[in-house]
C-alpha positions as CSV (number, residue, x, y, z in Angstrom):
1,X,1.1,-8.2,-10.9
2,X,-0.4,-7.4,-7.1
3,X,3.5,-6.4,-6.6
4,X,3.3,-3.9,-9.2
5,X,0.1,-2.8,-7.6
6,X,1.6,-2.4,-3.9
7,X,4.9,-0.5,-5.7
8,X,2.8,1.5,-7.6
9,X,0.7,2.5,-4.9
10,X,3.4,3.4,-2.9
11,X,4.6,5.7,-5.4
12,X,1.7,7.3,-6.3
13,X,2.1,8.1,-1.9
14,X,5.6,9.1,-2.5
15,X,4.7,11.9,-5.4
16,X,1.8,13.1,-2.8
17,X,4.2,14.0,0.2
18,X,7.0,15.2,-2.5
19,X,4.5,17.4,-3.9
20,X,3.2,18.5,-0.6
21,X,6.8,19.2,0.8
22,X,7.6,21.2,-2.6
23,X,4.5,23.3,-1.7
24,X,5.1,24.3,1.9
25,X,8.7,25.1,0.9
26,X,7.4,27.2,-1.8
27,X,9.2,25.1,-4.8
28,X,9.0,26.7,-8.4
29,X,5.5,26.3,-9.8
30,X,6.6,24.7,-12.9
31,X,8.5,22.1,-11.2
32,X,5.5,21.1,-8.9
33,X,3.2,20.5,-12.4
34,X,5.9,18.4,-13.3
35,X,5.4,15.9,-10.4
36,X,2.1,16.5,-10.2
37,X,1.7,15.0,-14.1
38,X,3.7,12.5,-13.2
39,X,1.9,11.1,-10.2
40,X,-1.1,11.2,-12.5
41,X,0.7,9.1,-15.0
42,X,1.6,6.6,-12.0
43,X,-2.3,6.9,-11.0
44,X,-3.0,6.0,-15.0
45,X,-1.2,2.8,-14.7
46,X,-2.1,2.1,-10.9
47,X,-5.7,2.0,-12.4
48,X,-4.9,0.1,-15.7
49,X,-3.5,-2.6,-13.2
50,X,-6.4,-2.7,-10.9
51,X,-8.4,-3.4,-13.9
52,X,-6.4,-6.3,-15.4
53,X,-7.2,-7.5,-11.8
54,X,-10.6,-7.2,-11.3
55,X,-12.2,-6.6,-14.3
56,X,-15.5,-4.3,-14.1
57,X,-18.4,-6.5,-14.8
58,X,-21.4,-5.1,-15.6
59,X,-24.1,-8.2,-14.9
């Protein structure tokens, strides 16, 4: 499960610098809402992850 973690991580790093390079290169605007939805879907399961890991534990 941690390596899921790392991998997701990573791509949730990849989508940033794709989305930054589509931005300075002045990419089509739908296109970059495209990645940018799916970096937050990535983030979604990075976080669903984290908390299968550590729990949050109110006590």
């Amino acid at each position: 499960m941690r390596l899921q973690v790392a991998r997701l991580r990573q791509d949730h790093a990849d989508f940033d610098a794709a989305i930054d390079a589509m931005e300075t290169t002045g990419c089509d605007r739908l296109q970059i809402q495209r990645m940018k939805k799916k970096k937050l879907a990535v983030k979604d399961r990075l976080q669903d992850l984290e908390d299968q890991i550590l729990p949050d534990i109110i006590a």
